[in-house]
N, C-alpha and C positions, 0 to 999 in steps of 0.2 A: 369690615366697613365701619367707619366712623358717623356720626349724625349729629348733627347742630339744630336742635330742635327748640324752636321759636323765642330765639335769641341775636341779638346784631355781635356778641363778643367772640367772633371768628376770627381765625386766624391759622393760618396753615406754612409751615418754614419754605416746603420744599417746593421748588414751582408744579407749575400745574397746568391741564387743561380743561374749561370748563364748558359745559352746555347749559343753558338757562330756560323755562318757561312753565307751564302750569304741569303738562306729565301726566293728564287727566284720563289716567284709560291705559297709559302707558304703551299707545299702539303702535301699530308696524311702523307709521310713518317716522312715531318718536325713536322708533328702534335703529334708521336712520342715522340721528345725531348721535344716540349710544355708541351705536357700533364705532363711527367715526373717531368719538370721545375716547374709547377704548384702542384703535387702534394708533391715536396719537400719542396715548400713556404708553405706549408696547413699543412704539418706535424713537421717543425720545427720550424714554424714565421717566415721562413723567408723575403725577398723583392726577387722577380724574377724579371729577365734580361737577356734582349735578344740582345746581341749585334751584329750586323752587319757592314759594311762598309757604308759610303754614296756612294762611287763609286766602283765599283767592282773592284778587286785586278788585275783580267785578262785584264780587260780593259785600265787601269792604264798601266799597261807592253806591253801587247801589239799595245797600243793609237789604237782601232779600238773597236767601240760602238755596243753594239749588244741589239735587242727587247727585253724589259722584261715584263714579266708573270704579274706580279704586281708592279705598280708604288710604292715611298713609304710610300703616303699616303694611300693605299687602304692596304698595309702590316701593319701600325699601326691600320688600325681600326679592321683588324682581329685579331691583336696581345692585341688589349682590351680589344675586344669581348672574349676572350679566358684568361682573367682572368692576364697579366703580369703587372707588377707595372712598370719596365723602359726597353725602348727602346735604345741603344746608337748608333747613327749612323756615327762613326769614320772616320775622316778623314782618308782616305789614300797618304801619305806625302812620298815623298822621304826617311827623316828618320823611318817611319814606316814599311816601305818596307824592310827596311835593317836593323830593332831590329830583334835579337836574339830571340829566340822561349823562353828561361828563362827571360828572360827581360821583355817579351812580358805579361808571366804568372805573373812573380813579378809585373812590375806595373799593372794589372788585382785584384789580392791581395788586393796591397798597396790601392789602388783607391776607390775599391768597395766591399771592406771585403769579399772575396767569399770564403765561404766557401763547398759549392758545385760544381764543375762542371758536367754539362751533356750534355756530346757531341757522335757523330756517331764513331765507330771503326773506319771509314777511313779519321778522322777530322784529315788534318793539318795546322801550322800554323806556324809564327815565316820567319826570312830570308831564302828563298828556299826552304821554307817547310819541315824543320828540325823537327820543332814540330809536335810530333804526342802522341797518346794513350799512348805508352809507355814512353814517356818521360814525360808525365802531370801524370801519375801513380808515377813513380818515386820522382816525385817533391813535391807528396800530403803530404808524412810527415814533410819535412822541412818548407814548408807553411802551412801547418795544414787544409789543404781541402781534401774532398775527390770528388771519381771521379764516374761518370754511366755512363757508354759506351753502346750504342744500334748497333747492325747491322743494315741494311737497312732494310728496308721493302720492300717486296715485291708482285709482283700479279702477276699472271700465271708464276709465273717460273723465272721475270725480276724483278731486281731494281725498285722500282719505282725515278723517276731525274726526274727534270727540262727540261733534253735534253731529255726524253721521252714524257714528255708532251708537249714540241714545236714541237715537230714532227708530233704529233694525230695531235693536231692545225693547222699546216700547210699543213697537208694533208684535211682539213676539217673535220674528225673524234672527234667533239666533245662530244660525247657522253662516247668515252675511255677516252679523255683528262680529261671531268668530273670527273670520277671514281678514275682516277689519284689523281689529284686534292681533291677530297674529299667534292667537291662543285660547282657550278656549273664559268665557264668563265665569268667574268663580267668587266662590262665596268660603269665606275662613271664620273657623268660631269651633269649642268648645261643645264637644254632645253632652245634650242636657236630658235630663229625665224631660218625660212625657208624660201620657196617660195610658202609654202601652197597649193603644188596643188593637195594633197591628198584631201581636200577640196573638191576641183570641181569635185572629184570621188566619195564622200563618201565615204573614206577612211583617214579619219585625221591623219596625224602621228605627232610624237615627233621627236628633233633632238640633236643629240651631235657629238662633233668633238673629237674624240678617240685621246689622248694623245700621242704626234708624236714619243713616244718608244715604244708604247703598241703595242705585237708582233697580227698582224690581219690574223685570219684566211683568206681560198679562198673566194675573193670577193663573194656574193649572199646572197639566203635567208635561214633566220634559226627561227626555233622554239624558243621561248625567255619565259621569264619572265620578269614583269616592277615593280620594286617597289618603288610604293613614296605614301610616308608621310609613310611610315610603313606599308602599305596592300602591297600584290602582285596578279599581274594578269599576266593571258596568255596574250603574246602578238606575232607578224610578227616581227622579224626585218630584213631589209638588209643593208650589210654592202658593200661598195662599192660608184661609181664615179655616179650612176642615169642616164644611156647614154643617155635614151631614153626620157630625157627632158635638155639634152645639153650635144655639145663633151667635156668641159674644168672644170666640176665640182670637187671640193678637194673632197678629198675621208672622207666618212662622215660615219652615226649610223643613220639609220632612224626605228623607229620602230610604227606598229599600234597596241596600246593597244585595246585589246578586250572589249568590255561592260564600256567603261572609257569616259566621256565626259565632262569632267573639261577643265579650263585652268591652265596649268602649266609654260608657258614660264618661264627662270628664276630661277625655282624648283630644285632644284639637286634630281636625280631619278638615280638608278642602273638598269643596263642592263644584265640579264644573259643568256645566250646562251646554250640550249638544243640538239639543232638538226638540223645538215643541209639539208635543205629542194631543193633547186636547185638551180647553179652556177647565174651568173648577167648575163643578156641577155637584148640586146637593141630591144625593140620593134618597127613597124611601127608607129605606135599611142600611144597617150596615154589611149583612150578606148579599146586598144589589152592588153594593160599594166594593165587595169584595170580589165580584164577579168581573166591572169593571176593570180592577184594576189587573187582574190575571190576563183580560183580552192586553191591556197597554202592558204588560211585561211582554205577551207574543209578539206586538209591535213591535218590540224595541227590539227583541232578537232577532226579528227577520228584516230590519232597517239598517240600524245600527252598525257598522263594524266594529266584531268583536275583539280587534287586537288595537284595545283600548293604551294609550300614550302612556307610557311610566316617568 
């Protein structure tokens, strides 16, 4: 897979079919237009493209930053894994803001031969959001593309969004936010040294420091999975500040993989997030802490199913 990352000098020979929009979560519903995207590369040769913004169009206008679901690294590796040839991740430019919704589709064309588009019935685009469904309808014959519009998707009755899935998250409900999602919450990074005092418990953990947009569920413990090197195992993680082995700790990813006794420091491992088990709470000791956290290992084995997703 190829990537155009926060540049307008694209340009692609071969035609194409494309899906457009922010990709924020990259969930079931966007899975959708993927899958569509991918099955029109399969049936006509062609090159699939997903393009997005490198910064969000709302955030740009309205200059305030908000957590996102998936960084955009962890959005190309699923956008690989799923089969797409390029990514383009568009500047969003003063002039860009202000191209014409026809402008916007012509240089789209000119650029990247599209001959498909497959976007959502409520996709718009172009300056104020002129562009929409019907006017990329309109447009298909004079540029010679055509167009596949999907409704949303949806589960019990609702949309499935992005702004429903931060919401399960933020309420701690990851278990709906999954199903959302289509996969489980996960957190990618680098095991770093620590202070090792799982050690002195029998309880060794891994650590990563959660990428300072990545939207974090309510501080505590959750049912996980740990995968590196390509296995995956149950594991404890909690997410949070650790009170009860100092007040001023950064807010961190600690997790104990079950049945795992390697060293990994170093490693890049993926962290996914099953089920919230109970909020952070500062213990007296770190032997009260240790007793806790032995009950949430029982928890999670008699919860959890253990034939954990590879």
């Amino acid at each position: 897979m190829k990537c155009f990352r926060n540049t307008t000098d694209i340009y692609i020979e071969e035609d194409t079919v494309i899906t457009l929009g922010k990709f924020d979560g990259l969930h079931s519903g966007h899975r959708v237009l993927v899958e569509a995207l991918c099955k029109e590369k399969e049936k006509n040769g062609f090159k699939s493209v997903v393009f997005t913004f490198s910064r969000l169009p709302k955030e740009e206008i309205e200059k305030k930053k908000q957590p996102f679901l998936l960084s955009m690294e962890e959005k190309e590796t699923l956008l690989e894994e799923s089969g797409v040839d390029y990514v383009i991740e568009y500047p969003f430019t003063e002039e860009v803001r202000r191209m014409e919704a026809e402008d916007f589709v012509a240089m789209l064309v000119e650029k990247l031969h599209v001959k498909v588009f497959v976007i959502g019935t409520d996709f718009s685009f172009g300056y104020e959001k002129r562009g929409n469904y019907g006017l990329l309808q309109s447009l298909s014959q004079n540029y010679g593309f055509r167009v596949l519009a999907f409704t949303k998707k949806q589960k019990q009755g609702e949309d499935i969004s992005s702004t429903r899935i931060r919401n399960a998250i933020l309420n701690g409900d990851i278990q709906t936010a999954n199903e959302l999602l289509g996969y489980p919450y996960f957190f990618e990074g680098e095991v770093q040294n620590g202070r090792k005092i799982g050690r002195t418990i029998g309880i060794p953990t891994v650590n990563l420091t959660p990428h300072e947009r990545k939207l974090l569920p309510p501080f505590g413990v959750y049912a996980s999975e740990t995968l590196v090197d390509g296995k995956t195992y149950l594991s404890l993680s909690n997410i949070g500040k650790k009170p009860t082995v100092g007040d001023d700790n950064p807010v961190g990813l600690e997790t104990y993989i079950f049945d795992f006794h390697e060293e990994i420091y170093g490693k890049p491992i993926c962290v996914k997030l099953l089920q919230f088990i109970r909020g952070e709470k500062k213990f007296e000791s770190v032997e009260e802490l240790k007793q806790q956290i032995q009950l949430d290992i029982t928890k999670i084995l008699q919860t959890v199913d253990k034939k954990v997703s590879v």
